[in-house]
C-alpha positions in Angstrom: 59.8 264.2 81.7 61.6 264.8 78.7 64.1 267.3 80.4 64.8 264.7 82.7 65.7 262.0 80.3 68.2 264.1 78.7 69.7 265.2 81.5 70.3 261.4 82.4 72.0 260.6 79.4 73.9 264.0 79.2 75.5 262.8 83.1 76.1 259.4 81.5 77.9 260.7 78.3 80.3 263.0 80.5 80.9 260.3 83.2 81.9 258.0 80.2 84.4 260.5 78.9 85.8 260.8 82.1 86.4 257.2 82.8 88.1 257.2 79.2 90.8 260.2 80.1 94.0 259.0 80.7 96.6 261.1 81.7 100.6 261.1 80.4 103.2 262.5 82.3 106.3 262.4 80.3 109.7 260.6 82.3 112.4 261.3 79.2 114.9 258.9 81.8 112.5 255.9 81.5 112.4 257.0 77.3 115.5 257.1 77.0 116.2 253.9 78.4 113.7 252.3 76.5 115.2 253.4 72.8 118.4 252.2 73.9 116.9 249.0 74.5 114.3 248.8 71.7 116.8 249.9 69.1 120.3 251.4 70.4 119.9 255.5 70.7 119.7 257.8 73.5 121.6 257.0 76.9 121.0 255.7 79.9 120.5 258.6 82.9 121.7 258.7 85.2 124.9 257.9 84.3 125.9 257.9 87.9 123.7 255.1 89.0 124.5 253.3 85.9 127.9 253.4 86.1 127.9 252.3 89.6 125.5 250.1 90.1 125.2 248.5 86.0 128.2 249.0 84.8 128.7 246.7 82.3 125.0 246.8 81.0 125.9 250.7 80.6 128.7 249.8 78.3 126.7 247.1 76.2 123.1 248.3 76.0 123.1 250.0 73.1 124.9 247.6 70.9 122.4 245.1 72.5 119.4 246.3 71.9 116.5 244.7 70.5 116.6 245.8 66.9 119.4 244.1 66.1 117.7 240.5 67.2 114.9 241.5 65.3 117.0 241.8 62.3 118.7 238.4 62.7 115.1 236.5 63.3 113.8 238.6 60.1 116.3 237.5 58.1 116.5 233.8 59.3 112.7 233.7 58.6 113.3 235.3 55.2 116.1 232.2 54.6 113.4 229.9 56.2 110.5 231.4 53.6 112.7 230.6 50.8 113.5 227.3 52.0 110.4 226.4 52.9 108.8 226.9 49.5 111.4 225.1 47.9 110.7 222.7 50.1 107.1 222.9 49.1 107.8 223.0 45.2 110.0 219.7 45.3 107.5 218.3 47.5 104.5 218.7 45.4 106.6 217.6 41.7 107.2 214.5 43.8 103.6 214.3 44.9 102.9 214.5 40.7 105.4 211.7 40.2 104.6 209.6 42.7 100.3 210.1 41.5 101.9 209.0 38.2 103.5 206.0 40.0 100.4 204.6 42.1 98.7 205.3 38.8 100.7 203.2 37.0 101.4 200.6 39.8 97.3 199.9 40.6 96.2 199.3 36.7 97.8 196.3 35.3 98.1 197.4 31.5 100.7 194.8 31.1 97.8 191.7 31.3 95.9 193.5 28.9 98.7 193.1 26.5 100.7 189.6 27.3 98.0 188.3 29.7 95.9 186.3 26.3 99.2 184.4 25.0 99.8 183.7 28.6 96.1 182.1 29.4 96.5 180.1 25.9 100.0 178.4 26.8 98.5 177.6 30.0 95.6 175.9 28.9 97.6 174.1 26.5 100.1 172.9 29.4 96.9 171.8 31.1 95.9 169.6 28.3 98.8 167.9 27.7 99.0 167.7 31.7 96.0 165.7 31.2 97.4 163.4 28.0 99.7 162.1 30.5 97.9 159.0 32.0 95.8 158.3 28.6 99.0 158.0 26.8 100.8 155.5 29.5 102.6 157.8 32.1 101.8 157.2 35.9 99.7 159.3 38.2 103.1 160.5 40.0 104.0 162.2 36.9 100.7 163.8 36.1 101.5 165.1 39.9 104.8 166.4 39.4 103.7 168.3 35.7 100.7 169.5 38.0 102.9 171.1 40.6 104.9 173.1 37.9 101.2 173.8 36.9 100.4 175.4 40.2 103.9 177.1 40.5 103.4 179.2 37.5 99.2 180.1 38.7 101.0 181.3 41.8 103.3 183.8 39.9 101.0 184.8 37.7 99.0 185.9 40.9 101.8 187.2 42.3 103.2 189.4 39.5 99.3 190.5 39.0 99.0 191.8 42.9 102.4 193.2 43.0 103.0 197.4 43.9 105.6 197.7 40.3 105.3 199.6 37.0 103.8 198.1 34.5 107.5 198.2 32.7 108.5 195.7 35.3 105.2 193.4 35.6 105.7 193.1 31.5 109.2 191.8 32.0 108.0 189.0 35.1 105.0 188.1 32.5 107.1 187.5 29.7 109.6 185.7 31.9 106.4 183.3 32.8 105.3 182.8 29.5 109.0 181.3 28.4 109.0 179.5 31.0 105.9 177.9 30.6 106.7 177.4 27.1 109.7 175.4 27.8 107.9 173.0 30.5 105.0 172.6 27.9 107.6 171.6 24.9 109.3 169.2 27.7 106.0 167.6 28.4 105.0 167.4 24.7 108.5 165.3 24.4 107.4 163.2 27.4 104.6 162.6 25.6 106.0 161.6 22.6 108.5 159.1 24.4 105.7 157.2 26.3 103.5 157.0 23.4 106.7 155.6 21.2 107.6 153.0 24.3 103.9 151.9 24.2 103.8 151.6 20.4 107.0 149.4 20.5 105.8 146.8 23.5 102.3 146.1 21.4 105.0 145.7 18.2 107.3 143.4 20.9 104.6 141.5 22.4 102.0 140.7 19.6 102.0 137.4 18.1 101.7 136.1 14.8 98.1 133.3 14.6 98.8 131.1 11.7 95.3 130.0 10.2 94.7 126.5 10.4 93.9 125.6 6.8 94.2 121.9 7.1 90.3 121.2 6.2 90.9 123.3 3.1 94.1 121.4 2.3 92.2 118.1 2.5 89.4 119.1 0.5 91.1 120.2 -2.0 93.7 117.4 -2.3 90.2 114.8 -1.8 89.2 116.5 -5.0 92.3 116.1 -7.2 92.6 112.3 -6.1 89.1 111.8 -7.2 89.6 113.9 -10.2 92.4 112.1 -11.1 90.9 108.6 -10.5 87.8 109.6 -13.0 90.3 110.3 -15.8 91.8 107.1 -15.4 88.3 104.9 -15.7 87.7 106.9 -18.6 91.5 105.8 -20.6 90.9 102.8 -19.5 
């Protein structure tokens, strides 16, 4: 049984190794014309049937061949390597740069350092806002200094949300805060005026009340008359 098996496997083995063999049968025209056209040596045979038939392919194959385009595509990929990692290198400093950038652009470091003075002139512009209809100005012009109010809330907001450095968002805050400043010292002067028309009306329109004395007046003259009339009994 044992015999058998390797016998089996023996057949097997040499029928591989025969389906494997290959046979080559050398053809030095087909060669030939395949180094002229891989990379330009040799000739084409027959030259006869060439010459006839493919002429002009006889007289340009060998300076066509295929060596020389793999040459050129070489060397433009070569030149495309070098471009591409330059390409690459100025792409990812840029990247670096523009990390910096977003960085710089999403955190508002510029509140952090203006955005306290801002808040305080603001309230105080709110305040005096509100001083406007206690000291003798009209609803309207509360309205009108509360729009300016509003205006400068709305680019504060704006200037806070913006995509800029904060180089940029310092300059818009500081431009706020002057503003602001100015409208508040304009409103302090309103102030001022309104209050100084109201002092001078009460001054215009108050009256002087004379007391009436004349009870006293009697009284006291009753007295000297009687005074006097006593002296008088007694000289007598």
């Amino acid at each position: 049984m044992r015999v058998i098996i390797l016998l089996t496997a023996v057949i097997l083995c040499m029928n591989t190794a025969n389906a494997q063999y290959a046979t080559y049968n050398h053809d030095a025209t087909k060669m030939n014309q395949i180094t002229v056209m891989e990379i330009g040596t040799g000739s084409l045979k027959p030259e006869v049937y060439y010459t006839l038939l493919h002429n002009n392919y006889y007289k340009s194959a060998a300076v066509k061949n295929k060596l020389g385009f793999r040459t050129q595509a070489s060397t433009s990929a070569y030149m495309q390597v070098n471009m591409a990692e330059k390409i690459d290198s100025s792409l990812t400093s840029r990247a670096k740069i523009e990390a910096l950038n977003v960085a710089d652009r999403q955190i508002d470091i510029a509140w952090h350092t203006e955005g306290s003075k801002i808040e305080k002139i603001m309230q105080d512009f709110s305040n005096n806002i509100n001083r406007i209809v206690p000291a003798g100005g009209t609803s309207s012009d509360r309205t009108r200094w509360t729009e300016y109010y509003k205006i400068y809330q709305t680019a504060i907001k704006a200037t806070q949300q913006a995509y800029m450095p904060n180089s940029q968002r310092k300059k818009e805050y500081l431009r706020i805060y002057e503003d602001v400043v100015k409208q508040n010292e304009l409103l302090v002067s309103y102030l001022v005026s309104i209050n100084s028309q109201a002092d001078v009306a009460q001054a215009l329109n108050a009256s002087y009340t004379k007391v009436n004395r004349n009870g006293d007046i009697a009284k006291q003259a009753s007295r000297r008359w009687k005074g006097s009339s006593t002296s008088n009994q007694i000289i007598e």
